[in-house]
C-alpha positions as CSV (number, residue, x, y, z in Angstrom):
1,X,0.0,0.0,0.0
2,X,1.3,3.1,-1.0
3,X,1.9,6.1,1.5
4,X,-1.0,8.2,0.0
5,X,-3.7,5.6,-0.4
6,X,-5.2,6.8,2.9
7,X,-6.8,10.4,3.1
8,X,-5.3,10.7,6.7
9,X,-4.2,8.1,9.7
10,X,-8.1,7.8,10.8
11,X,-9.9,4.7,11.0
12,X,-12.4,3.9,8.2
13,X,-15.7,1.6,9.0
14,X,-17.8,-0.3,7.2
15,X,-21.6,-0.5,8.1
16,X,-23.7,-3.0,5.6
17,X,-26.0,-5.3,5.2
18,X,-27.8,-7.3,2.7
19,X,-31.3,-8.7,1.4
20,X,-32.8,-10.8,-1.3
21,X,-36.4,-11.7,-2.0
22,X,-38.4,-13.9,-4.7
23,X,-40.8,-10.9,-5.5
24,X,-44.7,-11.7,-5.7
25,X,-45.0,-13.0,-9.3
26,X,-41.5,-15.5,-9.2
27,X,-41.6,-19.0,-8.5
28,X,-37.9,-18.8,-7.6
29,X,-35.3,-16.4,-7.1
30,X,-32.8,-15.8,-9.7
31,X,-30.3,-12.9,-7.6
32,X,-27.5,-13.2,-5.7
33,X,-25.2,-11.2,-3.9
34,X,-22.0,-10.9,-2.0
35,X,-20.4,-8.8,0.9
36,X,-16.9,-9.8,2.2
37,X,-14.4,-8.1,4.2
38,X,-11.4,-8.5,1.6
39,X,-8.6,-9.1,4.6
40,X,-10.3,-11.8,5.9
41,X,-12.2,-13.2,3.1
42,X,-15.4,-13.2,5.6
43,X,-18.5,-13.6,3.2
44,X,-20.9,-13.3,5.5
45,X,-23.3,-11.1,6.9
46,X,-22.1,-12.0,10.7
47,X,-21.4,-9.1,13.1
48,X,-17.9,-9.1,12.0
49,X,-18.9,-8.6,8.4
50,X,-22.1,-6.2,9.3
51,X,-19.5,-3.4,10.9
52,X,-15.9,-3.9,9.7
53,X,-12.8,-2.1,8.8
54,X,-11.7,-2.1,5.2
55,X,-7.6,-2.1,6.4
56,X,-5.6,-2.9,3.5
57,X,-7.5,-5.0,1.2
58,X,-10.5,-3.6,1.4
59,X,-14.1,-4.7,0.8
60,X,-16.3,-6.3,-1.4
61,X,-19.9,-5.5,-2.3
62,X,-21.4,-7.5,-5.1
63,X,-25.4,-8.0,-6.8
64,X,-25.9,-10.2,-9.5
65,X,-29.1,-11.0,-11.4
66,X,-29.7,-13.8,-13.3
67,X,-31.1,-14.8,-16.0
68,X,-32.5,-17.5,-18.6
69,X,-34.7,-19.7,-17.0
70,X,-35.1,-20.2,-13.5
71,X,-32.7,-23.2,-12.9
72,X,-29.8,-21.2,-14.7
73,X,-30.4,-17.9,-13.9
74,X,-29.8,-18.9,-10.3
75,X,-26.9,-20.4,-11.8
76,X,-25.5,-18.0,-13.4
77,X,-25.5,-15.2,-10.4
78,X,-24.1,-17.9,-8.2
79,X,-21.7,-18.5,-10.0
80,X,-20.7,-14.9,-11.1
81,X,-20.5,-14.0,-7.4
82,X,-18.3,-16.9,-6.8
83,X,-16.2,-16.6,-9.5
84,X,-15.4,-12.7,-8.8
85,X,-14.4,-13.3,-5.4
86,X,-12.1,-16.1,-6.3
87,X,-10.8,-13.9,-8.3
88,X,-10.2,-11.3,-5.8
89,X,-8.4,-13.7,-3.8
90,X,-6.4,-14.9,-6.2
91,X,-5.3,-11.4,-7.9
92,X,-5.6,-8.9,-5.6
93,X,-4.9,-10.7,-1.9
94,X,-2.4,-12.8,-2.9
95,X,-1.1,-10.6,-5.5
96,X,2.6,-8.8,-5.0
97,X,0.9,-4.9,-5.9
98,X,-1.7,-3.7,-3.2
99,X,-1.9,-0.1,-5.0
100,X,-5.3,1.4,-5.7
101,X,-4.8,1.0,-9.9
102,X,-4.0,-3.1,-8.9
103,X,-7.6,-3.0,-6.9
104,X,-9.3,-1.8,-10.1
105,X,-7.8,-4.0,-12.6
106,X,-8.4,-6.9,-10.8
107,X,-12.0,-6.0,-10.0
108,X,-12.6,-5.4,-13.9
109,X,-10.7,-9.0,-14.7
110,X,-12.8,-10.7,-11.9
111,X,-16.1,-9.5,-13.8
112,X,-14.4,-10.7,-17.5
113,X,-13.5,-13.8,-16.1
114,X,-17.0,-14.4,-14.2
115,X,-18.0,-13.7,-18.0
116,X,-16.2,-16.7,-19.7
117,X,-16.3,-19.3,-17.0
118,X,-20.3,-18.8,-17.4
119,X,-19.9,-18.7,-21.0
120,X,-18.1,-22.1,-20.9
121,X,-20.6,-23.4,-18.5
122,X,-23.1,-22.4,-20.9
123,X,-21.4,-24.1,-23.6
124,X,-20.8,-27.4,-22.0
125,X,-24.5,-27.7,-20.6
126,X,-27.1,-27.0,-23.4
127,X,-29.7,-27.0,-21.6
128,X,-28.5,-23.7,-20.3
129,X,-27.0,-22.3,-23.2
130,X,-27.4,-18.4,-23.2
131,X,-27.9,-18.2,-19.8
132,X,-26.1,-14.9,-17.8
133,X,-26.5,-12.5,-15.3
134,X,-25.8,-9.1,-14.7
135,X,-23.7,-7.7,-12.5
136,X,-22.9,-4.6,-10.0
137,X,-19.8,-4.9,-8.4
138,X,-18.3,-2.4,-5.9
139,X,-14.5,-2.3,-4.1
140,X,-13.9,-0.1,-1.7
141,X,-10.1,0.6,-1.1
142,X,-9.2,4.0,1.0
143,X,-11.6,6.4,0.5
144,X,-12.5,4.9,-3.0
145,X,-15.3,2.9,-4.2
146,X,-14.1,1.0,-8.0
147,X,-16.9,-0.4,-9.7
148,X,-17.2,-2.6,-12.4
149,X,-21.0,-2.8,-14.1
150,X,-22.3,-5.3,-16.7
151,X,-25.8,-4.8,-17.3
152,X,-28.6,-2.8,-15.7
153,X,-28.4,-3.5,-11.6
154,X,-27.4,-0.1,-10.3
155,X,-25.0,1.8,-7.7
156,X,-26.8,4.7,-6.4
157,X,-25.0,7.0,-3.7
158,X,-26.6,8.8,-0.9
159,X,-25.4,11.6,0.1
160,X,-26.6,14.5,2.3
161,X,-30.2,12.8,1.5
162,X,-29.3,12.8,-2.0
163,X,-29.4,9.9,-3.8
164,X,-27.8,10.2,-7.6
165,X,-26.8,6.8,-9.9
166,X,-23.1,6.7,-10.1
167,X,-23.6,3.6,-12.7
168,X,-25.1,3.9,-16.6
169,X,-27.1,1.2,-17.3
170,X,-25.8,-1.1,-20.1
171,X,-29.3,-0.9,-21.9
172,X,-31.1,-0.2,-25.2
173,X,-33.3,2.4,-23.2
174,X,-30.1,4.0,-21.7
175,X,-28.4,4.2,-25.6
176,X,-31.9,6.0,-25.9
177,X,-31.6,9.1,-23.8
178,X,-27.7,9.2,-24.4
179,X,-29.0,10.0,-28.0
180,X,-31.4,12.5,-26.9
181,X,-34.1,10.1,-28.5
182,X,-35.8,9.6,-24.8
183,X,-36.1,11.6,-22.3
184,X,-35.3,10.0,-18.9
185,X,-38.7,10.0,-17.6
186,X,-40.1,7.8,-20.7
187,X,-37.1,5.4,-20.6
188,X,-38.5,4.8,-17.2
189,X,-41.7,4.1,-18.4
190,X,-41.3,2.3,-22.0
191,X,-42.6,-1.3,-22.7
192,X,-38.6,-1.9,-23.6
193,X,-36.9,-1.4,-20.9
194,X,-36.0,-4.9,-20.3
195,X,-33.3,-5.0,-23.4
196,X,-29.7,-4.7,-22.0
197,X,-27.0,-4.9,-24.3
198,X,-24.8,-6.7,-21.6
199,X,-25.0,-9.6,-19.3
200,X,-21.8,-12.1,-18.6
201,X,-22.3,-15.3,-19.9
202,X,-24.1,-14.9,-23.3
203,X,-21.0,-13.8,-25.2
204,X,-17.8,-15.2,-24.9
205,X,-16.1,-11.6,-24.2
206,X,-17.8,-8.5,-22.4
207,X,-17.3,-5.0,-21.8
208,X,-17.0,-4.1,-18.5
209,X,-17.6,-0.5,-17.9
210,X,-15.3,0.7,-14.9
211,X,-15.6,3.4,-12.7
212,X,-14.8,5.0,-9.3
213,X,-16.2,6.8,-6.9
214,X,-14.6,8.8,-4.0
215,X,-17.2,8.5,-0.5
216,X,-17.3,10.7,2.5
217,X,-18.4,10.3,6.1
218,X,-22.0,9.4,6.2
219,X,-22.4,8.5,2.5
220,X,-24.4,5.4,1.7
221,X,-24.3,3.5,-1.1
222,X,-27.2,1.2,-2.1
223,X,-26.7,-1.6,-4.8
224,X,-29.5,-3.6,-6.5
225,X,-31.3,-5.5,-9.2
226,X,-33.5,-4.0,-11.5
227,X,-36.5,-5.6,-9.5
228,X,-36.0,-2.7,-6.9
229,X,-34.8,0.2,-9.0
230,X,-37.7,-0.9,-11.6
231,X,-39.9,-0.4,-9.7
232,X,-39.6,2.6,-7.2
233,X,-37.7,5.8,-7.9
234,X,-34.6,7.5,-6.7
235,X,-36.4,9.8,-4.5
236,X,-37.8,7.2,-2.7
237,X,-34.3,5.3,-2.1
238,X,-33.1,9.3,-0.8
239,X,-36.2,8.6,1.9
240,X,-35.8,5.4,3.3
241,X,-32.0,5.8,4.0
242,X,-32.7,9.1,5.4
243,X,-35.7,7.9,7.4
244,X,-34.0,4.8,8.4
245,X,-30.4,4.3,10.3
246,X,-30.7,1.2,10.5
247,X,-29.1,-0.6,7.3
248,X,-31.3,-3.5,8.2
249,X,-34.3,-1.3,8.0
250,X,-33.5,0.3,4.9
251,X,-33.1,-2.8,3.2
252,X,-36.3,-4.4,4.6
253,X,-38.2,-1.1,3.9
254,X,-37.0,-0.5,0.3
255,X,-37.9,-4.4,-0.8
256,X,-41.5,-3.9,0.8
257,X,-41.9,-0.5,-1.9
258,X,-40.5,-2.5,-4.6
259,X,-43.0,-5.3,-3.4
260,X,-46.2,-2.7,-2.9
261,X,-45.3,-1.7,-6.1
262,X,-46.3,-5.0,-7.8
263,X,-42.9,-7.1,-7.3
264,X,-42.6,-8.2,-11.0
265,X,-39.1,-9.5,-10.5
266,X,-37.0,-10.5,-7.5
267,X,-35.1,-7.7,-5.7
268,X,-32.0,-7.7,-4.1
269,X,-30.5,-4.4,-1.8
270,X,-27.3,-4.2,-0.5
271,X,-26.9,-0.4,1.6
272,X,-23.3,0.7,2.9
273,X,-23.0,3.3,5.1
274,X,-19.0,4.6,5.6
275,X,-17.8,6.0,8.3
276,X,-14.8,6.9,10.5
277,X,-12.1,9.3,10.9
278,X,-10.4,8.5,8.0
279,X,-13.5,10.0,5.6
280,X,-13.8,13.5,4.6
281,X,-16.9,15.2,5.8
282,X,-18.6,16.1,2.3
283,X,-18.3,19.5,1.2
284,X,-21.1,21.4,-0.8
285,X,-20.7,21.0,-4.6
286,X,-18.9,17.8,-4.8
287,X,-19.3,15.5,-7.6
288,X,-21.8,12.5,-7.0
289,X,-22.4,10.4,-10.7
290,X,-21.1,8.1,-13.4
291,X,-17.3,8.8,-13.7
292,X,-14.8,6.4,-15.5
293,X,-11.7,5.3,-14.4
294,X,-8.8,6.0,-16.6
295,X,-5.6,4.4,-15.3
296,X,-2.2,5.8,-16.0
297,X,-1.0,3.3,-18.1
298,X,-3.7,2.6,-20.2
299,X,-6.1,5.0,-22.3
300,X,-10.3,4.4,-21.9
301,X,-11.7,4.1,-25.8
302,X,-15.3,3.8,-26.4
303,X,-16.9,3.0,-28.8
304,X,-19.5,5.0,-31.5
305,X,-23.3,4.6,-31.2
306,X,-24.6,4.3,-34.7
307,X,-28.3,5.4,-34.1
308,X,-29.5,4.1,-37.1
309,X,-28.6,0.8,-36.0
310,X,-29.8,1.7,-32.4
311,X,-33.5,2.5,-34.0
312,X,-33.1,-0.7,-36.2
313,X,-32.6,-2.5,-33.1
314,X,-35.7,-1.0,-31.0
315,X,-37.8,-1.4,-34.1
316,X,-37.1,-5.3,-34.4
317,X,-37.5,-5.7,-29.7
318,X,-41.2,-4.2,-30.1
319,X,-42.2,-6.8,-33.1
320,X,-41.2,-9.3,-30.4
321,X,-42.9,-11.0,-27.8
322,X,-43.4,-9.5,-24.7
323,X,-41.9,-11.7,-22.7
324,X,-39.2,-11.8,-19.5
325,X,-35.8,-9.8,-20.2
326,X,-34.1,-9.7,-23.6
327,X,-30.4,-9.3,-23.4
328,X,-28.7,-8.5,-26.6
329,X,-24.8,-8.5,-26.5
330,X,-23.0,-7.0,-29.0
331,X,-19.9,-8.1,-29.9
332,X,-16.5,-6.5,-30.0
333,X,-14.3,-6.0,-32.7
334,X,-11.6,-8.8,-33.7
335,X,-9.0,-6.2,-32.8
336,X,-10.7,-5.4,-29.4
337,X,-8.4,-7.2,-26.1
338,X,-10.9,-8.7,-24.0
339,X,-9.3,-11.7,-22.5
340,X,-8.4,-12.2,-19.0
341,X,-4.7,-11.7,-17.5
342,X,-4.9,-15.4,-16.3
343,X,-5.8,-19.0,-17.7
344,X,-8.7,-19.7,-16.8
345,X,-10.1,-22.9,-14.5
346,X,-13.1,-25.0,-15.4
347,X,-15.5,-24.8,-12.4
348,X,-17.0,-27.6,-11.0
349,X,-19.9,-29.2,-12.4
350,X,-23.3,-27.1,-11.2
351,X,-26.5,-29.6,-12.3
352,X,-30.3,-28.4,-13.1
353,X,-32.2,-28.9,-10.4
354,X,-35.0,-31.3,-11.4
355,X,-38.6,-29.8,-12.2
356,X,-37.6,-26.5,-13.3
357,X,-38.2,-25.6,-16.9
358,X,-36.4,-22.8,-18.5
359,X,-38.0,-20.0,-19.3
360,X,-38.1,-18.2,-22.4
361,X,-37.3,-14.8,-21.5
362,X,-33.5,-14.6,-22.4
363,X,-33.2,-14.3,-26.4
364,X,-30.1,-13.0,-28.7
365,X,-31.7,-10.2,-31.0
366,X,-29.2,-10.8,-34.1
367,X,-29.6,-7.3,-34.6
368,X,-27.5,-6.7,-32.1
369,X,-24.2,-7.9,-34.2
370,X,-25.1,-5.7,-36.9
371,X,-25.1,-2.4,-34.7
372,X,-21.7,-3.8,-33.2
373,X,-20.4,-4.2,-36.8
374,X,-21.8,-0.8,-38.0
375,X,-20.4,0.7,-35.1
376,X,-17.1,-0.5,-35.2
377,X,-16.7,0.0,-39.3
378,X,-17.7,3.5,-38.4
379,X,-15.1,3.9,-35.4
380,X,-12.7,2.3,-37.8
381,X,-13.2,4.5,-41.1
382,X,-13.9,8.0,-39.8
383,X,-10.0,8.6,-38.6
């Protein structure tokens, strides 16, 4: 750890706790998430886990929600959150670097490989194939929260009462209002908000969008699946945390709105508050959102939204059932790297549970390879 990781010599502490629940229209439930206090590898939700301190290695906060059938959709999240903290273990604990650019690239590599060992899974049991899950995951080293999203579960911070999205959503409906095609308020809304472009397992590589976020004493961060933040709105999430100290409350509190609300989908919460000496206090005017991480040695490229394609795309998901969540994963060009920084280990074998039929709300819109093609011919010929 290097001398300035730490904003001063203070302690920093770790309040959290975690809930999952089937919904009211779900036979099973398809989420799963993860706390862990990194130095000890405690993934738990014991007293020792419930109010830690990050130390060195930091922590862990992880939802995952998956999908493809109700058999491999649990599959898929269990194994996603399984895989990343492995992975954690193995690159970051045991690893010879404990600086903060180490902690990201190993939480970004955790997610990509989490993407291909579901991938093979996929592969090696058809009755699964194109199963996946989405996934929110959140590090917190020093004063720094590193997050690595596939898909649409969210990261919102609280902060003086405020609570603000510091994830984008890896969706058609996102794409959308990026383009200035939707406002906010009708994404919300839109018979289509199911599509996401990302999920890990369907594709053999995945683009993991990673970003950071400095916290301050009192802040809370909330992570969950779309079955809570589909349901009720960012205001309300500002409410309950402020309205409730108790993390166990909060969670309770914002799964009963999400459940008053119809409970379409199962919802998971996980709500973090930080604390301790070794936070600032949060000034007025400080940044709260969606902000990439750029390391030092590396430059971040994204790439072009051709919205023709994007429309093309919309245009083909409303001539299409109505049914479940669509995932349409776009795939990268040859010349993208996208493979992990370590072989990778096939996982134990993870059987279908007898009596549970996959569901047919996971399908690959082809259209989606054409708008990666278009996109990346258009990245590639306008320089």
């Amino acid at each position: 750890m290097t001398a300035n990781s730490f904003p001063n010599s203070g302690e920093i502490i770790v309040h959290v706790f975690g809930k999952t629940d089937v919904g009211r229209t779900r036979e099973h439930n398809e989420d799963s998430f993860v706390v862990a206090d990194l130095n000890t590898m405690n993934a738990t939700l014991q007293p020792e886990v419930r109010t830690h301190r990050p130390g060195e290695m930091g922590s862990l906060f992880m939802v995952a929600d998956g999908m493809g059938g109700a058999a491999a959709g649990e599959i898929a999240s269990a194994m996603a959150t399984e895989v990343v903290l492995q992975e954690l273990d193995a690159r970051w604990r045991s690893g010879a670097q404990h600086d903060s650019e180490t902690f990201a690239r190993a939480i970004k590599a955790a997610a990509e490989t989490a993407n291909v060992r579901i991938h093979r899974y996929a592969t090696e049991h058809p009755e699964n194939r194109g199963m996946g899950t989405t996934a929110t995951i959140a590090g917190l080293l020093a004063d720094t929260l590193y997050l690595a999203q596939v898909g649409d579960s969210r990261a919102y911070l609280v902060r003086n009462g405020v609570a603000q999205q510091i994830t984008k959503d890896q969706s058609l409906m996102q794409k959308l209002v990026e383009a200035g095609e939707l406002t906010a308020e009708e994404a919300e809304v839109s018979e289509r908000r199911n599509i996401i472009l990302q999920a890990l397992g369907p594709e053999p590589v995945v683009k993991v969008d990673l970003t950071q976020q400095q916290v301050r004493r009192g802040d809370v961060l909330v992570l969950c699946s779309d079955g809570l933040s589909g349901q009720i709105r960012t205001a309300d999430i500002s409410r309950v945390v402020e309205e409730e100290p108790d993390l166990v409350n909060v969670c309770k509190k914002l799964i009963d709105l999400a459940n008053e609300a119809g409970g379409p989908d199962n919802i998971t919460v996980i709500a973090v508050r930080f604390d301790g000496a070794g936070l600032s206090a949060a000034s007025a005017g400080e940044g709260v959102g969606h902000q990439p991480y750029t390391s030092q040695s590396e430059s971040r490229t994204t790439m072009p939204v051709n919205l023709s394609a994007v429309r093309a795309l919309e245009d083909e998901a409303n001539s299409a059932p109505k049914t479940g969540r669509t995932v349409t994963a776009p795939r990268r060009s040859p010349t993208a790297s996208s493979s992990p920084t370590a072989p990778i280990e096939p996982i134990a074998h993870m059987p279908l549970p007898e009596g549970r039929v996959p569901k047919t709300g996971l399908r690959l819109i082809f259209g989606a390879i054409a708008l990666a093609i278009i996109g990346w011919l258009y990245y590639k010929f306008r320089g």
